[in-house]
KOLVOSE-216739 format. One record per residue (C-alpha): x, y, z; residue in one letter. Coordinates in steps of 0.05 Angstrom, whole numbers, padded with zeros to 5 digits, always signed. Layout:
! KOLVOSE-216739
XYZa;...
***
This chain:
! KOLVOSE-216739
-00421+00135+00546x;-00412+00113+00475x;-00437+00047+00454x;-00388-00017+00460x;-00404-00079+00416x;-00372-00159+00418x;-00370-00180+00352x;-00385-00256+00335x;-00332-00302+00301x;-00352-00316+00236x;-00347-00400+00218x;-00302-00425+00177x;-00309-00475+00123x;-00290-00534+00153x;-00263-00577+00087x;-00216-00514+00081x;-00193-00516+00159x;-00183-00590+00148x;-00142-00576+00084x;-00095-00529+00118x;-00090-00571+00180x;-00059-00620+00138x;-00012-00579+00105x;+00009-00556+00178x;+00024-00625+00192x;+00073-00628+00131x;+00109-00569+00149x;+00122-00581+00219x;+00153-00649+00198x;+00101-00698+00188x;+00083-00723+00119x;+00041-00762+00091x;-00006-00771+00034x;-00077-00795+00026x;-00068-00863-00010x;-00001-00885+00010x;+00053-00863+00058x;+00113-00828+00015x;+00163-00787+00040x;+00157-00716+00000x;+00212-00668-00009x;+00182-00595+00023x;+00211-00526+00001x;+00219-00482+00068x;+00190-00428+00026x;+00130-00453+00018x;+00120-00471+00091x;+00135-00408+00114x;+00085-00380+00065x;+00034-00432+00083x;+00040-00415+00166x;+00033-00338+00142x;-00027-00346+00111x;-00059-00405+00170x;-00037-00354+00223x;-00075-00292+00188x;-00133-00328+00143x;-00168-00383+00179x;-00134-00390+00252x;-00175-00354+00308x;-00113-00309+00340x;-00135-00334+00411x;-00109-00398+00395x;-00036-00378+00380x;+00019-00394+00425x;+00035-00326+00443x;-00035-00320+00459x;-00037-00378+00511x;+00024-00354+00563x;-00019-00302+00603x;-00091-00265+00602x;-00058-00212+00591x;-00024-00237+00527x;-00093-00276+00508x;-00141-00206+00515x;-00083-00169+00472x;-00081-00228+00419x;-00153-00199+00389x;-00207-00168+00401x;-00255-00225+00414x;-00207-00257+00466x;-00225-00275+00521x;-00193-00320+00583x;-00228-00373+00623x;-00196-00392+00694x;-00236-00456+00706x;-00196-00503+00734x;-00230-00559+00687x;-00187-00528+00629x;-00130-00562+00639x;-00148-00624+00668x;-00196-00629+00593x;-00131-00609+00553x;-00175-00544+00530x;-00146-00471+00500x;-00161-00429+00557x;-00149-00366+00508x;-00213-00365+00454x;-00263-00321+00435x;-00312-00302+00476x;-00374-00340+00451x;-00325-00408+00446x;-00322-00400+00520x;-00387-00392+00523x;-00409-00452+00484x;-00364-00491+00525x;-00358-00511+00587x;-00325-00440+00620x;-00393-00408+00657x;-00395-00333+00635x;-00371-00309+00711x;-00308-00343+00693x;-00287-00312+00633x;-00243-00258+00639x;-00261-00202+00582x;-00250-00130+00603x;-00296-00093+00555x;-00271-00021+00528x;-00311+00041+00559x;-00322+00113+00538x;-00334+00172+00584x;-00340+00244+00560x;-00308+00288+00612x;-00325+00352+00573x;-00375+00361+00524x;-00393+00432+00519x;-00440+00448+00456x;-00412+00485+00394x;-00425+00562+00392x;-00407+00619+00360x;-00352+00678+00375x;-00403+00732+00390x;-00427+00711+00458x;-00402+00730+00527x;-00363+00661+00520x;-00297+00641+00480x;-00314+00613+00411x;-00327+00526+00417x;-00314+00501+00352x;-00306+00422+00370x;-00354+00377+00409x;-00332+00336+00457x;-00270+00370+00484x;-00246+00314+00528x;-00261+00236+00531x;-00234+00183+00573x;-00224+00113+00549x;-00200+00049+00573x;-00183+00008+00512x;-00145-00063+00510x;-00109-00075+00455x;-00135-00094+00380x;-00202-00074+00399x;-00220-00009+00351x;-00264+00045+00395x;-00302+00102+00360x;-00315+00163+00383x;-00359+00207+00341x;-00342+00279+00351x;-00359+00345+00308x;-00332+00406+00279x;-00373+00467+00277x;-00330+00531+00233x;-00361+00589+00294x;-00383+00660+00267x;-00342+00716+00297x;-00286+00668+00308x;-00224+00705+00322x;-00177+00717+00275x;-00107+00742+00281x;-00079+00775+00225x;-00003+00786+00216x;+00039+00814+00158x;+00102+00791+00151x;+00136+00838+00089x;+00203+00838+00053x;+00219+00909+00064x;+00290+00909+00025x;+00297+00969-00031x;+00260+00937-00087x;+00193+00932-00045x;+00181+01009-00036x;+00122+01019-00080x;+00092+00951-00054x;+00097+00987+00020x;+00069+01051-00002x;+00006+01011-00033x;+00004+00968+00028x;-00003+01039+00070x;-00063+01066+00025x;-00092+00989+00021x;-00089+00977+00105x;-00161+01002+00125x;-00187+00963+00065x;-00158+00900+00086x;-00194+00915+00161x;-00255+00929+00122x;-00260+00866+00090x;-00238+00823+00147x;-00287+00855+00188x;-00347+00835+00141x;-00313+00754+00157x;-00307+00770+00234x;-00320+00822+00275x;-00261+00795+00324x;-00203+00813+00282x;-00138+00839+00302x;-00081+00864+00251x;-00015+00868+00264x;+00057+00880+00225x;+00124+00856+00218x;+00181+00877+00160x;+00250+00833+00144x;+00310+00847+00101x;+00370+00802+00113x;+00424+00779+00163x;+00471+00841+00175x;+00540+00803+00156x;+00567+00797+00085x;+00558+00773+00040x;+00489+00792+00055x;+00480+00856+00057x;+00546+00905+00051x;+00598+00912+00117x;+00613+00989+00095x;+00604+01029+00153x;+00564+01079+00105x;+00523+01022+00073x;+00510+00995+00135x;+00480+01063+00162x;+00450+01078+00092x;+00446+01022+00042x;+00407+01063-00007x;+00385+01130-00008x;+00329+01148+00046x;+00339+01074+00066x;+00343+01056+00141x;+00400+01009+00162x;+00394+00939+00141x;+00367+00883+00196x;+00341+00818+00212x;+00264+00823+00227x;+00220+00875+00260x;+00164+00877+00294x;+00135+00939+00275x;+00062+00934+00304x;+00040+00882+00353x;-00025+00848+00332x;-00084+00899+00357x;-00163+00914+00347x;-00145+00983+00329x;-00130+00968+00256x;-00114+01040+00230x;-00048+01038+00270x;-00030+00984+00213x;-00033+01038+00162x;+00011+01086+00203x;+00064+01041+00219x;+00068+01014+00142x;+00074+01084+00125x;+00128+01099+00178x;+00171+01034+00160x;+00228+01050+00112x;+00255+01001+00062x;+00326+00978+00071x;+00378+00939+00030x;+00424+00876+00018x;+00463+00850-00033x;+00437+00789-00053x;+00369+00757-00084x;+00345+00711-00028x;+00323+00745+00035x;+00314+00717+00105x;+00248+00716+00111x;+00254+00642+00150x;+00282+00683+00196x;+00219+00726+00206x;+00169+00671+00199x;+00207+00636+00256x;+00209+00683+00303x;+00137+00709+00283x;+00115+00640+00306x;+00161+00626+00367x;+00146+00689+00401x;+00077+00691+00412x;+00073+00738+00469x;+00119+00793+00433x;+00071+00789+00365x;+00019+00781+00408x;-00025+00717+00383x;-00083+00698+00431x;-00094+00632+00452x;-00157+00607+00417x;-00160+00649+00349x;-00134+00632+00279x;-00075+00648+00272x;-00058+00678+00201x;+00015+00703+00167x;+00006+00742+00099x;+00080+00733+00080x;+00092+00784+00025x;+00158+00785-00022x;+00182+00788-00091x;+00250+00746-00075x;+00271+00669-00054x;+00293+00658+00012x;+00361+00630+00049x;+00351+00565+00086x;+00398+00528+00132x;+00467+00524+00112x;+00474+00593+00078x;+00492+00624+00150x;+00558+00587+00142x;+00577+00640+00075x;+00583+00688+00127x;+00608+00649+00189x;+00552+00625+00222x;+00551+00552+00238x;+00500+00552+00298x;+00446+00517+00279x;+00374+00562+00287x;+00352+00536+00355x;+00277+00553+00342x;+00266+00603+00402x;+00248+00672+00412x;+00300+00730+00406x;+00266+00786+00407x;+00284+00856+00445x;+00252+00913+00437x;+00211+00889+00370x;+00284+00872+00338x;+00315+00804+00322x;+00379+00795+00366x;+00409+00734+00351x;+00402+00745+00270x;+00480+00748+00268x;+00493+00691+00311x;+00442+00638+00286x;+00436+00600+00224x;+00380+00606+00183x;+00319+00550+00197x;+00308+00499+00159x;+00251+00483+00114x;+00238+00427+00174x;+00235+00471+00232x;+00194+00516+00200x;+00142+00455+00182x;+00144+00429+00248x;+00139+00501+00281x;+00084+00514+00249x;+00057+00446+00262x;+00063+00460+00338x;+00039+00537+00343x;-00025+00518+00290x;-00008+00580+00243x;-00044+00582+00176x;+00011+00616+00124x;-00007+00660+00059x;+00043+00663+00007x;+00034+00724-00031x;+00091+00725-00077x;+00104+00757-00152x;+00090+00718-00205x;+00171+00699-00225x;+00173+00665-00157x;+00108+00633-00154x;+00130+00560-00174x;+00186+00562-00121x;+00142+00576-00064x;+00089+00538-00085x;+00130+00481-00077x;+00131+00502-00007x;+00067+00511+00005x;+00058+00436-00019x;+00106+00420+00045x;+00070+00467+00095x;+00013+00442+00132x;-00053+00489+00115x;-00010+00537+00073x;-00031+00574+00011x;+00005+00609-00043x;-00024+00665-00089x;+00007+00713-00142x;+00022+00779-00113x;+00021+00851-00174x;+00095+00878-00179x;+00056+00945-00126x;+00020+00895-00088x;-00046+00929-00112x;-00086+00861-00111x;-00062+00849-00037x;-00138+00850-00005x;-00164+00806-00051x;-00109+00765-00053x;-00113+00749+00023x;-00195+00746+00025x;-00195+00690-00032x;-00140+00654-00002x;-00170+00660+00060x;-00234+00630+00032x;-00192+00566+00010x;-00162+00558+00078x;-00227+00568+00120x;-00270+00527+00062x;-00237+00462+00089x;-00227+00429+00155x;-00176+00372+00177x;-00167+00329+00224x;-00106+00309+00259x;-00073+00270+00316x;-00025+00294+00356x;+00021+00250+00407x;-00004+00187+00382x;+00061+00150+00397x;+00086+00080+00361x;+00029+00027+00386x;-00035+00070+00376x;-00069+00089+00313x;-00127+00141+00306x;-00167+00133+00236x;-00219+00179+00219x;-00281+00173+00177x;-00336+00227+00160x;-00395+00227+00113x;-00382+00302+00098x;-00446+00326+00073x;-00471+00266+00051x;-00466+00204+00023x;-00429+00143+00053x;-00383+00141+00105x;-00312+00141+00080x;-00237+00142+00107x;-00228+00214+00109x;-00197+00269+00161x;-00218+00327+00111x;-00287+00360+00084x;-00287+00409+00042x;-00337+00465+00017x;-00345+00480+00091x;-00376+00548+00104x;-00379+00593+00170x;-00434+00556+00209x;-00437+00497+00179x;-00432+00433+00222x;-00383+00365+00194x;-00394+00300+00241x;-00328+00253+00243x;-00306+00191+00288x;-00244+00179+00301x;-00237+00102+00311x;-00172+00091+00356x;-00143+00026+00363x;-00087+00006+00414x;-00036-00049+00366x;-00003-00062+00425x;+00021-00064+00505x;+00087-00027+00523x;+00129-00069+00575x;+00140-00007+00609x;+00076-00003+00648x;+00076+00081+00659x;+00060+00082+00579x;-00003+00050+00607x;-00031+00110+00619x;-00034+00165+00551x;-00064+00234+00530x;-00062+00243+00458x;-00102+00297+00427x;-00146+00300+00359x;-00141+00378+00328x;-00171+00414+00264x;-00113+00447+00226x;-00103+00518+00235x;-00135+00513+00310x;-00109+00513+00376x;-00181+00477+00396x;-00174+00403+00408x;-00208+00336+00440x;-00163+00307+00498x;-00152+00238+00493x;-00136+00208+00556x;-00122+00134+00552x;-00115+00078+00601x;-00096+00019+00570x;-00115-00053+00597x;-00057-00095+00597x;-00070-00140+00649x;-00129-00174+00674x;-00163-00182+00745x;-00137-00247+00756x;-00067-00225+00745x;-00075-00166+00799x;-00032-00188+00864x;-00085-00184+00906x;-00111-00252+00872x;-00044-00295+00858x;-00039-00360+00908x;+00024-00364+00922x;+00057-00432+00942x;-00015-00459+00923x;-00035-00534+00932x;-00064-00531+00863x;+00007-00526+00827x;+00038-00601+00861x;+00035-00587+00936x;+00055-00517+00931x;+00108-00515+00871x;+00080-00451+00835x;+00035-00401+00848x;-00039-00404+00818x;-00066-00343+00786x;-00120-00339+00730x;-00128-00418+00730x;-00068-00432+00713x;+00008-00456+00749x;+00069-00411+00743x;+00123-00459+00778x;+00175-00442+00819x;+00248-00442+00791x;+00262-00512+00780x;+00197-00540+00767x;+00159-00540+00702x;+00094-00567+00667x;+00024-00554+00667x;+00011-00563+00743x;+00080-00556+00760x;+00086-00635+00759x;+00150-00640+00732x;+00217-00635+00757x;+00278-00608+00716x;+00320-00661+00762x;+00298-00716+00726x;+00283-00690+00654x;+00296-00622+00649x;+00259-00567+00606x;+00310-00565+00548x;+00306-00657+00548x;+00237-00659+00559x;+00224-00617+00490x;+00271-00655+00452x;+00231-00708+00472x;+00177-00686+00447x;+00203-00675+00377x;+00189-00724+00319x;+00246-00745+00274x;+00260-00692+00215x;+00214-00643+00254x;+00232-00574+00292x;+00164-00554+00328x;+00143-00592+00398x;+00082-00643+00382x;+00080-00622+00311x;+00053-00552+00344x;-00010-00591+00369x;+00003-00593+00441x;+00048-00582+00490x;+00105-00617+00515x;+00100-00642+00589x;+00150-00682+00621x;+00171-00710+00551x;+00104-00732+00533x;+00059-00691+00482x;-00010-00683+00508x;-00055-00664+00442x;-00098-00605+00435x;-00162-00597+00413x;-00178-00577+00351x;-00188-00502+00325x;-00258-00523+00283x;-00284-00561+00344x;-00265-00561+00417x;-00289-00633+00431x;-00239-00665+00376x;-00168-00667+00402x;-00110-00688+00351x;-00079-00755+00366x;-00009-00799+00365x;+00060-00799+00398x;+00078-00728+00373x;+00004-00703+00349x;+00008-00715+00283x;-00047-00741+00273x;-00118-00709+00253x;-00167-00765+00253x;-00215-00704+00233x;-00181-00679+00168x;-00200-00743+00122x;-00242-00729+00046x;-00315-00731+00068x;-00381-00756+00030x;-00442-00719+00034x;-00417-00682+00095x;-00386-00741+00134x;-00322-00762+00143x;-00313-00820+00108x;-00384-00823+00087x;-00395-00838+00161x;-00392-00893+00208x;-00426-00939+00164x;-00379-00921+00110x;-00311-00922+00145x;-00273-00885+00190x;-00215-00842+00192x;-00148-00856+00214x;-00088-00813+00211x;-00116-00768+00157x;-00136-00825+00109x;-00204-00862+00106x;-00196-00944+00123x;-00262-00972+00086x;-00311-01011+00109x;-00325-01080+00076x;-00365-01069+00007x;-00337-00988+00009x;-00275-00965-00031x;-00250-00892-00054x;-00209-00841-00019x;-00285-00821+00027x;-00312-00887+00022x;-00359-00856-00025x;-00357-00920-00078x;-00404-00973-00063x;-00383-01035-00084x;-00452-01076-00083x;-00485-01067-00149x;-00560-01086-00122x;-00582-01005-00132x;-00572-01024-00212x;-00608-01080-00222x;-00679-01081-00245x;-00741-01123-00228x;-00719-01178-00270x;-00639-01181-00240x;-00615-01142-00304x;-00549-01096-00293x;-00563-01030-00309x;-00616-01064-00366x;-00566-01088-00399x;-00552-01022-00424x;-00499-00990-00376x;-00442-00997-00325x;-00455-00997-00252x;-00395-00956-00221x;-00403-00950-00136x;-00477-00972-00135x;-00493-00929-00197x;-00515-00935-00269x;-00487-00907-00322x;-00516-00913-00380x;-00505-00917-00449x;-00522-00859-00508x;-00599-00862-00510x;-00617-00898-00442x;-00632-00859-00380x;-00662-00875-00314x;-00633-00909-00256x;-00631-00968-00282x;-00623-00951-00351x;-00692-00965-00367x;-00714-00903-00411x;-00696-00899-00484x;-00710-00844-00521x;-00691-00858-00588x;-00722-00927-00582x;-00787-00910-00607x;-00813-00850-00648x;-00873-00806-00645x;-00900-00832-00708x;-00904-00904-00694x;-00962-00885-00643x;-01000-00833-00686x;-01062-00871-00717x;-01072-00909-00648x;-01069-00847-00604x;-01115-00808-00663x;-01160-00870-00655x;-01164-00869-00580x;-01178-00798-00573x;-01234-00809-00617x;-01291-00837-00575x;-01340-00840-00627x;-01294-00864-00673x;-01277-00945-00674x;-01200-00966-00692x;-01191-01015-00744x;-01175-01085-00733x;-01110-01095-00767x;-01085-01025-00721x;-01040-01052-00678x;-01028-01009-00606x;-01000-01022-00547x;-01039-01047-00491x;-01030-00986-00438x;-01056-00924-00458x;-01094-00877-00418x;-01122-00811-00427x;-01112-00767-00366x;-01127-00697-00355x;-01060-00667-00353x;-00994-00693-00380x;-00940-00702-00328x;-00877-00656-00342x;-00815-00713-00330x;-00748-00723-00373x;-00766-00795-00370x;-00823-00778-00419x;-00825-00763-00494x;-00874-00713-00506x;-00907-00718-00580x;-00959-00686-00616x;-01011-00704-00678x;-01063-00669-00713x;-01134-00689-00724x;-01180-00684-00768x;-01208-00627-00740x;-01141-00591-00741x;-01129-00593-00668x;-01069-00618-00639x;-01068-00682-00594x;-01003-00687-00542x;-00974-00751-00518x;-00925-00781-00482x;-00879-00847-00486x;-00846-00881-00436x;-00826-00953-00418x;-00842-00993-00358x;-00791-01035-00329x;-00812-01093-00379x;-00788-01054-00440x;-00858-01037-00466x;-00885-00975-00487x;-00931-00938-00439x;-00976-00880-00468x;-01008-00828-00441x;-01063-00781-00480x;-01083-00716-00455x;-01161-00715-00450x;-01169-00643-00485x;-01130-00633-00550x;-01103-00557-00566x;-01159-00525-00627x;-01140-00460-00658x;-01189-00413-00637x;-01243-00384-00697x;-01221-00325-00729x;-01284-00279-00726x;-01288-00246-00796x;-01337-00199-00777x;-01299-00159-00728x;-01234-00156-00776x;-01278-00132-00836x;-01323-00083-00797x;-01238-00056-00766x;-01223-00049-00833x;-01281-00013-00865x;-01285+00036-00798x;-01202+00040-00810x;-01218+00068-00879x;-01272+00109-00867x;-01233+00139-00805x;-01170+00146-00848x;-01202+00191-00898x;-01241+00238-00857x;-01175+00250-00818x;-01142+00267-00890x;-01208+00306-00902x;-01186+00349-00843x;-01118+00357-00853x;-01135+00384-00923x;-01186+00425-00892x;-01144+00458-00838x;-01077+00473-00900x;-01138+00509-00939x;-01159+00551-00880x;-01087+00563-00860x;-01067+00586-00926x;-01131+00635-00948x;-01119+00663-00874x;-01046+00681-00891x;-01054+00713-00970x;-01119+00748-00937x;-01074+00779-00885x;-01030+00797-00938x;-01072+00829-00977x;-01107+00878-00927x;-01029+00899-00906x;-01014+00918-00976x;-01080+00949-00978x;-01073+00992-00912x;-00998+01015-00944x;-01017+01036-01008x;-01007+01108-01027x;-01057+01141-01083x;-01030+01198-01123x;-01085+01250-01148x;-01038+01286-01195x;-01050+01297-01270x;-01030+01240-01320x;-00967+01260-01352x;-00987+01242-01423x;-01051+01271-01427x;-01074+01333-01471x;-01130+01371-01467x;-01178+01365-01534x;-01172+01441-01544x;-01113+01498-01560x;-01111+01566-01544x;-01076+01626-01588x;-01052+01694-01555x;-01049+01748-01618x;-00979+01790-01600x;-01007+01849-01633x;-01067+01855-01587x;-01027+01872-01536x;-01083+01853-01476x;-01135+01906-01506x;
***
């Protein structure tokens, strides 16, 4: 069972619950002001904007009217209500519709109170798993809960969402097969194993199946011409509704044969009726051939807009599209008969049947359908190549973005229930969400879905509800089944007293603690008879002059005569007068009394009546003026007003009595003697004259009242002092025994810093200079030995040299 909780009432501020009590009494016809009686003039807007905001802001909603008829109406008033059936309630005048710890702090014993409490019970709660074992896929945990909820009282239910591996997945492709689709077929024929492939690699339970669409076979449409009707175009089949081709099966490669088998067709205008073939792709489920738990998945492929209801009626047809199957023999029957769907019933189709649609459409329709898309519940769109040669990637990305997400929905929730749900995701804090996103295969998302029940139908076989909580795209959901309680125990027929003694001799029956009186009869106890005042009289009765509401809306009416609540902030006070108007609670209060309490005054009517010696509008002025005076019977010290048993005093004086002045005396008037008096080996000088109390105490006191001063000595320490009077007007002075000396500066230390500073200073630019040297001799001599290593000598002859002898060949020797 999941855990159930009472909350406590949180307290009120009770000067604000007096405050708006008051301006209840005004608007219900009673007015008055603090000081004096006048009669004000009240705009109805404001009241009605006043008992808004009482009924909603600081009014417990157990104690409304409403609230008070029946248990059942008190436990459906809020979720804290509860009902107490002593009989002592009524006889004490007490609400017996409050919150449960009220009761409890009263005098209703616990066993008395009547406070179903909500309870959770999970009926099924198999565990998550995966699409690979002998079992079906479980993707949501718990599958079904029972509660019994009473109204206004939130219940959470945590629950969680687990995407399964091997889910299964049901693949369908829905294609505009009119003429100017042929090469996107033909690449759809070579692409079919491909797309298997890939979904394979997501899922190894996949099935793939096939479905083609042109138009509805009535003109304007397509063309009536016998021959166009048997051959719109040239090796083009005749035109028709929708197809199936191939119902949805493991054995993918038949995909590829029956694309390449299907012909194109033709029609005569732009949009196509492919609503048609979404519709009946969805409605007949066991023609296409979707299984009951698997995702269910339309790649709807087309290069054209499509006709929506109304556009039947250009060619005759008015019947609206009913939503149902109408297939025979894989064709669409009723595609001549039948208007086309609307944007609507395709929405809420797909709504009920939990189909997940992919747009793939050319790039001049994009912005068309993508408005759709925006419509359709866990649709996406994506741009499809004028051959439909991006088709497999196309459906693996979008099928990424519908698969990366999960969202939560409830279905059959009805008018007087609301589900909420809130999830932390993957982190962080809980929010107000039904969606997570970035969700990948495996992956586990916690939620809880808080339900709360706003209210009881009269018609008690709504009592009873299933409503069901489902992730989008999923035919998996948690069963809600609901019992709501409307009534309590008490209320049961088994424990009514009928004719009972306790309702005047038999006049009523008793059930829950309370009278209902037989027809005729009327009041709390059933006490008074209609013969001699009846209902209707007995009310006007009850009404004060230039008011509307019963006892000012503080009690009720019996027999003519207004017995008084009590009030909201406190069950022991009970409002008072003729017609309750009057809250002897409500009055200004002085430190946290009414009327600055008994002593004070008291509180009549809303308005404080002083005591002797008191005045102001909480008795909070004192008008004795014995807390100002001083020792010697001086006012304030003559330098001050005493207003309601207080000084105030004039610029310079402080104190209670006025006593202190600051700026009566100064710091220097008192230097020599305090210098002099500090000095104990040092005697003052006759003619120095200094006040008679001065004392030299450890430690100054810290006090406003004091003026703190300070002197210097001769030995350049400081001496602190304070001034203040006593009540005779004289100056009082206290020394402090240790005055404040600079400490010695030792010179040693700071020169010995500075030489070592120096010293350390230049051996660190000793270093530096050191390390540039040794950085820069390392580089040149590296520089050097590479020039050296690439030098090239030449061992030729020197160009400009000549040998220091000739030689001389004689021509007529002729070698001899």
């Amino acid at each position: 069972k999941f855990p159930t909780s009472r909350a406590s009432p949180e307290s009120g501020d009770k000067t604000f619950r007096s405050a708006l009590s008051d301006i209840e009494v005004l608007c219900s016809g009673y007015i008055l002001t603090m000081e004096m009686k006048k009669v004000l003039v009240l705009v109805p807007v404001f009241c009605l904007f006043v008992g808004a905001f009482s009924d909603k802001s600081e009014h417990n909603p157990c104690h409304s009217s409403e609230a008070q008829k029946s248990c059942g109406a008190c436990i459906a008033a809020g979720k804290d209500c509860g009902w107490c059936v002593s009989p002592l309630y009524e006889k004490e005048n007490r609400l017996r519709c409050d919150t449960y710890e009220n009761h409890a702090r009263g005098k209703c014993d616990t066993d008395q109170i009547q406070f179903p409490i909500v309870d959770s019970l999970e009926v099924d709660n198999v565990d998550v798993r995966d699409g690979d074992t002998p079992q079906e896929a479980v993707q949501i945990q718990p599958q079904k809960v029972r509660l019994s909820i009473r109204p206004n009282y939130p219940v959470r239910i945590p629950l969680i969402f687990r995407q399964a591996e091997n889910y299964p997945v049901d693949l369908y492709y829905l294609m505009d097969l009119s003429n100017s689709m042929e090469d996107d077929r033909e690449n759809l024929a070579e692409l079919g194993t491909e797309i298997a492939k890939q979904m394979s690699i997501i899922t190894k339970n996949f099935r793939l199946g096939f479905g083609s669409f042109v138009d509805k076979v009535v003109s304007p449409f397509v063309s009536t011409v016998p021959k166009k009707l048997r051959t719109p175009c040239q090796d083009c089949e005749p035109p028709y509704g929708f197809k199936n081709q191939l119902k949805l099966d493991l054995e993918t490669r038949k995909f590829s044969q029956q694309v390449r088998a299907a012909r194109v067709s033709g029609n005569l205008d732009a949009p196509e009726g492919g609503f048609d073939a979404i519709m009946q792709a969805i409605a007949c489920e066991g023609e296409i051939g979707w299984r009951n738990i698997s995702r269910r998945m339309i790649v709807f492929s087309t290069d054209a807009g499509f006709h929506y209801a109304g556009d039947g009626k250009l060619g005759g047809i008015v019947t609206p599209n009913d939503g149902e199957c109408h297939l025979e023999n894989g064709l669409y029957t009723m595609s001549s008969f039948l208007d086309y769907p609307s944007v609507g019933q395709i929405v809420n189709k797909i709504k009920e049947k939990e189909v997940s649609i992919i747009f793939a459409i050319t790039e001049d329709q994009f912005e068309i359908y993508e408005q759709l898309s925006n419509i359709i519940e866990g649709s996406t769109v994506g741009v499809l190549a004028n051959d439909s040669s991006n088709i497999v990637k196309l459906i693996e990305e979008n099928y990424d973005k519908i698969t990366s997400k999960v969202t939560l929905k409830a279905k059959d929730v009805g008018d007087n229930i609301t589900v909420q749900f809130y999830s932390r995701c993957f982190g962080g804090e809980e929010k107000l969400t039904s969606e997570c996103q970035n969700l990948r295969i495996g992956q586990t998302v916690s939620f809880v879905a808080e339900v709360t029940v706003t209210e009881c139908p009269k018609d008690r076989n709504l009592w009873k509800r299933e409503l069901y909580i489902q992730p989008v795209g999923f035919q998996e959901k948690l069963t809600l089944e609901i019992d709501l309680i409307c009534e309590c125990d008490c209320e049961k027929p088994e424990n009514e007293e009928i004719d009972s003694e306790k309702c005047s001799n038999g006049n009523g029956t008793f059930e829950c603690g309370k009278c209902t009186c037989d027809p005729g009869r009327y009041g709390k106890f059933c006490e008074c008879r209609a013969d001699d005042v009846s209902s209707t009289d007995s009310i006007k009765l009850c009404i004060q002059a230039n008011a509307t509401v019963p006892c000012s809306g503080r009690g009720e009416c019996t027999c003519g005569e207004c017995v008084c609540n009590a009030r909201s902030s406190d069950l022991t006070q009970t409002f008072s007068g003729e017609y309750c108007e009057c809250d002897d609670y409500s009055c200004n209060q002085y430190k946290e009394q009414i009327c600055g309490g008994p002593t004070r005054g008291v509180c009549d009517c809303g308005v404080c009546f002083c005591n002797p010696g008191f005045n102001g509008t909480a008795c909070e002025c004192e008008l004795s003026q014995e807390k100002c005076k001083t020792e010697r019977g001086l006012v304030c010290n003559n330098h001050g007003d005493c207003n309601c048993g207080e000084c105030t005093c004039d610029e310079g004086y402080s104190g209670l009595t006025c006593e202190q002045c600051f700026n009566c005396r100064s710091c220097r008037d008192f230097e020599d003697c305090v210098k002099c008096h500090a000095d104990k080996e040092k005697e003052c000088p006759r003619d120095l004259i200094c006040p008679i109390a001065m004392e030299v105490v450890p430690k100054l006191k810290e006090s406003i009242d004091h003026q703190l001063c300070r002197v210097e000595d001769d030995n350049e320490c400081f001496i602190e002092f304070t001034i203040i009077d006593n009540e005779y007007g004289e100056a009082v002075i206290e020394i402090e025994e240790e005055p404040a000396c600079p400490k010695p500066v030792n010179i040693l230390a700071i020169v010995g810093g500075v030489v070592a500073g120096i010293v350390l200073v230049g051996l660190l630019l000793l270093l530096v200079w050191k390390l540039l040297t040794y950085i820069h001799d390392t580089r040149e001599f590296a520089k050097f030995e590479k020039e050296r290593q690439n030098a090239k000598w030449d061992t030729g002859e020197n160009p400009i040299y000549k040998q220091a002898t000739s030689t001389f060949k004689n021509p007529t020797y002729g070698g001899r």
